[in-house]
C-alpha positions as a Markdown table, in Angstrom:
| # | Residue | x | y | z |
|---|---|---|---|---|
| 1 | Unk | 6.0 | 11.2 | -2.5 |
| 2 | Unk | 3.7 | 8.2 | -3.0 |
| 3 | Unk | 4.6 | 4.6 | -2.9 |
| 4 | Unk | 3.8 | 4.2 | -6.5 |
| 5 | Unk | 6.2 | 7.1 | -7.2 |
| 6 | Unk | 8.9 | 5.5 | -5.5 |
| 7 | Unk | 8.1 | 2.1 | -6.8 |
| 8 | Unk | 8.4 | 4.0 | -9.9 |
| 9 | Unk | 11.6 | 5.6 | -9.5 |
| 10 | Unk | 10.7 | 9.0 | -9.7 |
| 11 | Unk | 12.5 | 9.8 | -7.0 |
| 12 | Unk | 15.8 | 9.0 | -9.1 |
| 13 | Unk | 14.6 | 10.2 | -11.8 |
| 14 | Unk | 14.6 | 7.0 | -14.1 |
| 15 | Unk | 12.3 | 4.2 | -14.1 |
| 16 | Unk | 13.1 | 1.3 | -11.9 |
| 17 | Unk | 11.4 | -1.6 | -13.3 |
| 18 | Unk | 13.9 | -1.9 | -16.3 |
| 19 | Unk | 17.0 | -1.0 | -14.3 |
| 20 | Unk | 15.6 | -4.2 | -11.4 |
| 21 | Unk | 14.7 | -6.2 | -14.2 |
| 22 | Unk | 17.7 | -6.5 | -15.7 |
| 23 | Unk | 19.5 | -8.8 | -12.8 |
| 24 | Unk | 17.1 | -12.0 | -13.1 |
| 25 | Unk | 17.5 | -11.5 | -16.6 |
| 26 | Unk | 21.0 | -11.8 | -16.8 |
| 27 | Unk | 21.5 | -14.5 | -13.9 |
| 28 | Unk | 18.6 | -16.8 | -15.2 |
| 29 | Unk | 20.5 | -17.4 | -18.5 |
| 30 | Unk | 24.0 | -17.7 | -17.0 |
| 31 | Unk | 22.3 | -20.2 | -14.3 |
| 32 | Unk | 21.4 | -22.5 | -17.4 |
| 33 | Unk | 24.8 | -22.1 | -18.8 |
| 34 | Unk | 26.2 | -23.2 | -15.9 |
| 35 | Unk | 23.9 | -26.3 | -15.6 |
| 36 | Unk | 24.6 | -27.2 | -19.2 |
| 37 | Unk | 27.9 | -27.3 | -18.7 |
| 38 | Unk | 28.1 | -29.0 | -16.0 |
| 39 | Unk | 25.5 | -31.7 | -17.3 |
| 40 | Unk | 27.4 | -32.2 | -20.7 |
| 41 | Unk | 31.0 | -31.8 | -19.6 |
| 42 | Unk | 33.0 | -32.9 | -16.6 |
| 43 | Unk | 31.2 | -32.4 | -13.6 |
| 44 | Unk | 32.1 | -29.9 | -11.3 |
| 45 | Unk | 30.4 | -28.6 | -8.2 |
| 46 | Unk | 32.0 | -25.2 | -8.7 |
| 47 | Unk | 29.2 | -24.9 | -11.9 |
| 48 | Unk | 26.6 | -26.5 | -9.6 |
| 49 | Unk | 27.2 | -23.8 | -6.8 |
| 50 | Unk | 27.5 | -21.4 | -9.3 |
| 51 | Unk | 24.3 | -22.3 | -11.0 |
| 52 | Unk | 22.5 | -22.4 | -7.1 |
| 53 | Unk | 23.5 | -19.1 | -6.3 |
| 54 | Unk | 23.1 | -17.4 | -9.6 |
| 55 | Unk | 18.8 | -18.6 | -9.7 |
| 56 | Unk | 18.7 | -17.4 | -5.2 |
| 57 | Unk | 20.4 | -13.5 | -6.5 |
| 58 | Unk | 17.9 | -13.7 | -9.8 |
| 59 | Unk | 14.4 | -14.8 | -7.4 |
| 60 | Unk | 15.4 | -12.2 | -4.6 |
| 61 | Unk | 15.9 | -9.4 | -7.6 |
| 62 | Unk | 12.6 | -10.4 | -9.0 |
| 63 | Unk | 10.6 | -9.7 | -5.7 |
| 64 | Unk | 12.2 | -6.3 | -6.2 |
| 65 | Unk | 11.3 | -6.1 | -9.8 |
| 66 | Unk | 7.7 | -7.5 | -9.6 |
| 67 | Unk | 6.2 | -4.4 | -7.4 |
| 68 | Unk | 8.1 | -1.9 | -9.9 |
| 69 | Unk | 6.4 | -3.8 | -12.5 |
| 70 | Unk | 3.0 | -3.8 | -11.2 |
| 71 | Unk | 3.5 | 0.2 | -10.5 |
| 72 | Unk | 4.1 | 0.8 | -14.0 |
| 73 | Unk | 1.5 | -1.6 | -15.5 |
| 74 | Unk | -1.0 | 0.2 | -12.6 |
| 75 | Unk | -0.9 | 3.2 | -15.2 |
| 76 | Unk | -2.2 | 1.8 | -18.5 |
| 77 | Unk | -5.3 | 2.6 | -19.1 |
| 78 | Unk | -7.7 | -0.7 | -19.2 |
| 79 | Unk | -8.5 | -0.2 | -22.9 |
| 80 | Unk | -5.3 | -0.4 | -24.3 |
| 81 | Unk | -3.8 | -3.4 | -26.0 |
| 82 | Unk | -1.0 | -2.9 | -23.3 |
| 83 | Unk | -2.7 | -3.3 | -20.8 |
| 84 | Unk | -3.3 | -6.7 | -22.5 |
| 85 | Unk | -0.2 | -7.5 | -23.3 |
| 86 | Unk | 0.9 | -6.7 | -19.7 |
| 87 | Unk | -1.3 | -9.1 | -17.9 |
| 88 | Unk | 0.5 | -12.0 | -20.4 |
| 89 | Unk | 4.1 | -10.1 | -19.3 |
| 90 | Unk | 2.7 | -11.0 | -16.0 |
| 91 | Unk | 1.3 | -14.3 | -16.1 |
| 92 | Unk | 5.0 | -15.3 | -18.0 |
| 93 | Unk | 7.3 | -14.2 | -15.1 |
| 94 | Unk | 5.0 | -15.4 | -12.6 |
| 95 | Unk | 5.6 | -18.7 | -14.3 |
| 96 | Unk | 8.9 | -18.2 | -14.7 |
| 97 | Unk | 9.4 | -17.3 | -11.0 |
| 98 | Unk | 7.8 | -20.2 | -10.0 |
| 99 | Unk | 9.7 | -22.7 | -12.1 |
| 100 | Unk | 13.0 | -21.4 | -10.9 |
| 101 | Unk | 11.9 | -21.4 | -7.1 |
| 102 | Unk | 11.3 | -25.2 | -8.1 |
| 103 | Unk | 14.7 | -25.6 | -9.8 |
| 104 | Unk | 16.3 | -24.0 | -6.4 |
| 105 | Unk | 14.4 | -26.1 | -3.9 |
| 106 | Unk | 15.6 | -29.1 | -6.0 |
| 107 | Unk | 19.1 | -28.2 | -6.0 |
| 108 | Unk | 18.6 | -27.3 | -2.5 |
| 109 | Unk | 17.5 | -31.0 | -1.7 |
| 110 | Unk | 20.0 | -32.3 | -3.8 |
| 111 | Unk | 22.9 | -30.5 | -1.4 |
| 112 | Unk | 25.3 | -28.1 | -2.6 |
| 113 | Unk | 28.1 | -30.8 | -2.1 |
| 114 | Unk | 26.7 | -32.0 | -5.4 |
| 115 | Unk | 29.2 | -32.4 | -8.6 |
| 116 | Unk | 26.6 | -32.9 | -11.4 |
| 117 | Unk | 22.8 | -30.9 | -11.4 |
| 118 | Unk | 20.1 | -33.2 | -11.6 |
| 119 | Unk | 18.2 | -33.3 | -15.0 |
| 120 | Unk | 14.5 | -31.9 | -13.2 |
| 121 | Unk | 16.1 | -28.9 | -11.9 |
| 122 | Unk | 18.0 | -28.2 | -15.0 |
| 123 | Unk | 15.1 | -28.8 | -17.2 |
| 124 | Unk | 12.8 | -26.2 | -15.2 |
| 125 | Unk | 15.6 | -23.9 | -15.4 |
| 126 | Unk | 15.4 | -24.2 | -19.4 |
| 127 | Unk | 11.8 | -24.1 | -19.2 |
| 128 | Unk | 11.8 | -21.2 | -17.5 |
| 129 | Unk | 14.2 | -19.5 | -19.6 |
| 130 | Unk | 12.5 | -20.3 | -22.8 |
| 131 | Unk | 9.5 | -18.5 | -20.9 |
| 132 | Unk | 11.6 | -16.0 | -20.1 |
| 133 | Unk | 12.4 | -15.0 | -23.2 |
| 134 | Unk | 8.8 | -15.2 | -24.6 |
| 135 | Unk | 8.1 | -12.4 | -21.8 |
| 136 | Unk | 10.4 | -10.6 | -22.2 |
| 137 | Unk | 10.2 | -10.2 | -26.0 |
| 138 | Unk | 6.4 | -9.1 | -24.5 |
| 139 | Unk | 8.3 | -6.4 | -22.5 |
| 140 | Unk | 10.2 | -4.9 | -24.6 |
| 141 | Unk | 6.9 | -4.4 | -27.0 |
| 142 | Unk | 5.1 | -2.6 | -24.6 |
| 143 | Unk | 7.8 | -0.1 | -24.4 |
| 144 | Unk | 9.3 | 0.2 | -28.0 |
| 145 | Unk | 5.6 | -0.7 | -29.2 |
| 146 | Unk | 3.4 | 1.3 | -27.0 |
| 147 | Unk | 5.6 | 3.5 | -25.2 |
| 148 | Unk | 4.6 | 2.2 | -21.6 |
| 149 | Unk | 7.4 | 3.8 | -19.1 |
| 150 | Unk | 8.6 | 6.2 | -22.0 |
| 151 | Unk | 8.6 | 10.2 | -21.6 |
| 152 | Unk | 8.3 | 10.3 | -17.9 |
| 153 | Unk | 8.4 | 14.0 | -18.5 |
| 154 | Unk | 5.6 | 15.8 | -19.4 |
| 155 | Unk | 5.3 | 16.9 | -23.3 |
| 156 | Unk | 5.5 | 20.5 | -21.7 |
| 157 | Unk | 8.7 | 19.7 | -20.5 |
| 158 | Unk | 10.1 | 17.9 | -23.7 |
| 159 | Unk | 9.1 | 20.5 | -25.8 |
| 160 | Unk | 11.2 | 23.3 | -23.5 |
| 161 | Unk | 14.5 | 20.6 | -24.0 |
| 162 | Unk | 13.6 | 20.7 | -27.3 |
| 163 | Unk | 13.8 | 24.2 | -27.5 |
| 164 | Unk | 16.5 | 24.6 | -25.7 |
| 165 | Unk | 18.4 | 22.3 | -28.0 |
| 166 | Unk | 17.9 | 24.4 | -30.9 |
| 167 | Unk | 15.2 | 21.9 | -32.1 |
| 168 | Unk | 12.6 | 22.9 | -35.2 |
| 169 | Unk | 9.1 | 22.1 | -32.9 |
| 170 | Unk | 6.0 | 21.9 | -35.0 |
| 171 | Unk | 3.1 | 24.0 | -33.6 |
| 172 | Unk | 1.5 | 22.9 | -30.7 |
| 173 | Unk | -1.9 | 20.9 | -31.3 |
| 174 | Unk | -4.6 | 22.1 | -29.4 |
């Protein structure tokens, strides 16, 4: 087995960029909840740890999600509008990975002893999850759109499912 079909999860038999992706995703977003929270309401360092923690799980789940990424964007062919549209899914999260490295090392600076999050590390945070979204709306295009990371399977293989299932298969094109 090959790196790449590791990286790709073929060795579990689903892909791995989506399943990895999913954490950042999901702790980004509750990071700025935290933070707004905390800025607008009483302050409380239980929100600021929380906030801390929940961008360091979300960058070290990105460094696993980035080569997963690059494995699956490594098979669109250069001519298609995906491969496009993957170089800006790029570019995005490598700006949004950035800006919440930034955030971190601010709040890291600041000291976890902190009751309030200072307004530079909470505004990259938003930035970054207004980026964020932009990239991932990018994302999810070039699967439900183009159908990169879809039928892992070969159309061989679909067909016998198919079959199997008790499916009406039109004739094979040749």
């Amino acid at each position: 087995m090959s790196v790449k079909d590791l990286l790709q999860g073929k060795w579990l038999g689903h892909a791995l960029h989506p399943a990895l992706v999913h954490v950042p995703t999901g702790l980004w977003p509750a990071a700025l909840v935290f933070d707004l929270i905390d800025f607008f309401g009483p302050a409380t360092n239980a929100l600021v740890r929380a906030s801390f923690w929940c961008i360091a799980a979300g960058l070290l789940a990105a460094l696993g999600a980035i080569p997963t990424g690059l494995a699956d964007w490594w098979d669109i062919k250069p001519a298609k509008p995906a491969r496009t549209l993957g170089w800006w899914h790029m570019g995005l999260n490598a700006c949004v990975f950035v800006l919440m490295a930034a955030s971190l090392c601010l709040r890291w600076r600041q000291g976890m002893g902190a009751d309030r999050v200072g307004l530079t590390p909470l505004l990259l945070a938003a930035l970054a999850n207004a980026i964020l979204f932009v990239s991932g709306y990018l994302g999810g295009r070039m699967v439900y759109q183009y159908g990169i990371g879809v039928a892992r399977i070969s159309k061989k293989k679909w067909r016998a499912i198919a079959k199997a299932g008790g499916a009406h298969l039109p004739p094979v094109e040749s």
